[in-house]
N, C-alpha and C positions, 0 to 999 in steps of 0.2 A: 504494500500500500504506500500511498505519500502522504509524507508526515512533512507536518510544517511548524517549526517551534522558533520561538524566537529567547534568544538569551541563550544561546547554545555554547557560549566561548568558554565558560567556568559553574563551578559549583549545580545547581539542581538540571540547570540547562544542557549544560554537558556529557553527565550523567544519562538524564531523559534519551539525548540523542543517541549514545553509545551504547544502551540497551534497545531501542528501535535499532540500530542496525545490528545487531545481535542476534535478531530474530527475524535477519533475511526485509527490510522494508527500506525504502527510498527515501532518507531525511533531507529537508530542505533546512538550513538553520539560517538565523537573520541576530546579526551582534555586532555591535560596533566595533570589537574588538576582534583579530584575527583566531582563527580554530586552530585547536592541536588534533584536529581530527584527521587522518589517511585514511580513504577510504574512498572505491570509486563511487558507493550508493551517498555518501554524501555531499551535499553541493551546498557551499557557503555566500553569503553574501553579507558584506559589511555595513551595514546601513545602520541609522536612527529609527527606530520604529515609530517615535513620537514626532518626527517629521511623514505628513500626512503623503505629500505627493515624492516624497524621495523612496517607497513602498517600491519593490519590484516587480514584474508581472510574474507570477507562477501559476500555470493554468492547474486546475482539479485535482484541488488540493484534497485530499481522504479525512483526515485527521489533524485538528489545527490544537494547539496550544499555547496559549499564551502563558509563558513562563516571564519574560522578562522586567526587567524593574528595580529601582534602586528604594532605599532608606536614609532615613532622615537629610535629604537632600532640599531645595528649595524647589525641585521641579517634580516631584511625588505625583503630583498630580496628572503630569505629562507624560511623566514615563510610564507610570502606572496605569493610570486609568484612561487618558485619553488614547493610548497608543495601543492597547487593548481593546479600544473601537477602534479605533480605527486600520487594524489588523482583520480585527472580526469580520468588519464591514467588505472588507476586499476581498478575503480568502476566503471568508467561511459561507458567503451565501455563492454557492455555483452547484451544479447538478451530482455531483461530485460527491459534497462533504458527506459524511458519517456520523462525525465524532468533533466535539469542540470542551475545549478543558480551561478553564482558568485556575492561574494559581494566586489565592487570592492570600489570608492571613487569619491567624485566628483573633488576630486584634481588632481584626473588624467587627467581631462581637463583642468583644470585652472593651474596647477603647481605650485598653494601655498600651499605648505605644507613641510614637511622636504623631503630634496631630495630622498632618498633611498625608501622614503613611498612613493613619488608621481612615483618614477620610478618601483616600483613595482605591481602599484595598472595600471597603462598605459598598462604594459605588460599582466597583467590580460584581459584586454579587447582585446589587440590584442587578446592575446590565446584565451580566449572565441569565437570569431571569427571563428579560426580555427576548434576549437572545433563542432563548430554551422555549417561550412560548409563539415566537416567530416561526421556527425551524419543526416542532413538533409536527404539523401535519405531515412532514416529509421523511420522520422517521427518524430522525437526526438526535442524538444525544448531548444535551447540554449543560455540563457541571461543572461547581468550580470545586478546589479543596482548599481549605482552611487551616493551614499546618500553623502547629507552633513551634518551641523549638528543632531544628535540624543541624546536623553537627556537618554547617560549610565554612569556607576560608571566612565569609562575611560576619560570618559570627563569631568570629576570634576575640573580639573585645572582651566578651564576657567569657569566653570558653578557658581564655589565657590569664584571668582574673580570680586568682581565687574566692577571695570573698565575695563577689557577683556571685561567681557558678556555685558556692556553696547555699546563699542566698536562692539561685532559681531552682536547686536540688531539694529543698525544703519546703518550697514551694509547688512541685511537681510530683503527684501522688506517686505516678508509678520511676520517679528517680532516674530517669534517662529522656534523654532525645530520641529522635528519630535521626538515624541513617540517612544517607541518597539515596540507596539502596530500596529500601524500606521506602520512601519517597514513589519511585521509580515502579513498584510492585504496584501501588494504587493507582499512580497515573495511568498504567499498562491496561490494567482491570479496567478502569473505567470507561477505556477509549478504545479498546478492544475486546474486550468480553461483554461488558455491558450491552444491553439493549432496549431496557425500559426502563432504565432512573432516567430522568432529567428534570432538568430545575433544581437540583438540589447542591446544597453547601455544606461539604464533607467537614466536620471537623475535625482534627489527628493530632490530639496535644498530648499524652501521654497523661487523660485527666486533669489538666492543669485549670480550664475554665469549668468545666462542670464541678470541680470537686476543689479549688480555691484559686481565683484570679489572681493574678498580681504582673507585674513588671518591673525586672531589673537590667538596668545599664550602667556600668563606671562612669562614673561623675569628671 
């Protein structure tokens, strides 16, 4: 199938792509940054995704993902959430699609996080929504997941902190993060096995919002 992810150059992105081609499927990835990917099933392209008309043409796309995105930056909003329509809006509506996954946050329900990140990652999910009630007559599956901690380079502030990470350990019922790994397993499921969830916003925090909220970053 063709998969289309964007944020493919490091951490969940990279990951994502390098298990899709794992299992025999044609990634397209989309990152500012250059790939450490070989491989002839994948094809890269360096671009802004929050730049609307610098989007490349990819015709019948299978499976779309919006992976990418930064934190606590000044452009949250852009990177995240406008760039995530307007990803959607290009690639995901063609005769084509399948499968559409956002990666959204679990701070979008909790609201502990920098403002601009939890208000972009909230509007993810609405959109998605929309998206999922759009695409529904056609069959089309449309989810976001809501992870909380995962153990990437981006997360080294608090991972390399002991007192943070002792702080979000005590805070987290079941005492661990999640993997890429583990990441990678539920994206795969959702956009490939799935058939009739859509609309829905996975949340995967190791218990941490249902069973006690909080948020910690070194000061």
């Amino acid at each position: 199938m063709k998969i289309l992810i964007t944020g493919t150059s490091k951490g969940i992105g990279l990951a994502l792509a390098k298990r899709y081609l794992s299992q025999g499927h044609e990634v397209y990835g989309l990152d500012l940054l250059e790939s450490s990917i070989n491989d002839k099933n994948y094809h890269h392209f360096n671009v802004d995704v929050s730049k609307k008309n610098k989007l490349p043409d990819i015709e019948n796309v299978e499976v779309l993902i919006n992976n990418a995105g930064l934190q606590n930056c000044k452009d949250d909003i852009d990177n995240n959430l406008k760039s995530a329509i307007y990803v959607t809006e290009k690639y995901g509506f063609n005769p084509s699609i399948k499968s559409i996954l956002f990666n959204a946050s679990a701070s979008s329900r909790s609201g502990f996080e920098f403002p601009e990140y939890v208000a972009s990652k909230a509007g993810m999910v609405g959109y998605m929504k929309n998206v999922a009630s759009r695409l529904a007559p056609y069959g089309v599956t449309v989810n976001s997941i809501s992870l909380g901690g995962v153990l990437t380079e981006s997360n080294k502030p608090v991972m390399d902190d002991g007192k943070s990470w002792e702080q979000i350990m005590e805070a987290t019922p079941m005492k661990k993060w999640m993997t890429e790994s583990e990441v990678c397993d539920w994206v795969y499921f959702l956009t490939m096995v799935n058939k009739s969830m859509s609309g829905e916003d996975i949340l995967i925090d190791n218990g941490e919002y249902n069973l006690n909220s909080t948020f910690v970053w070194p000061k």
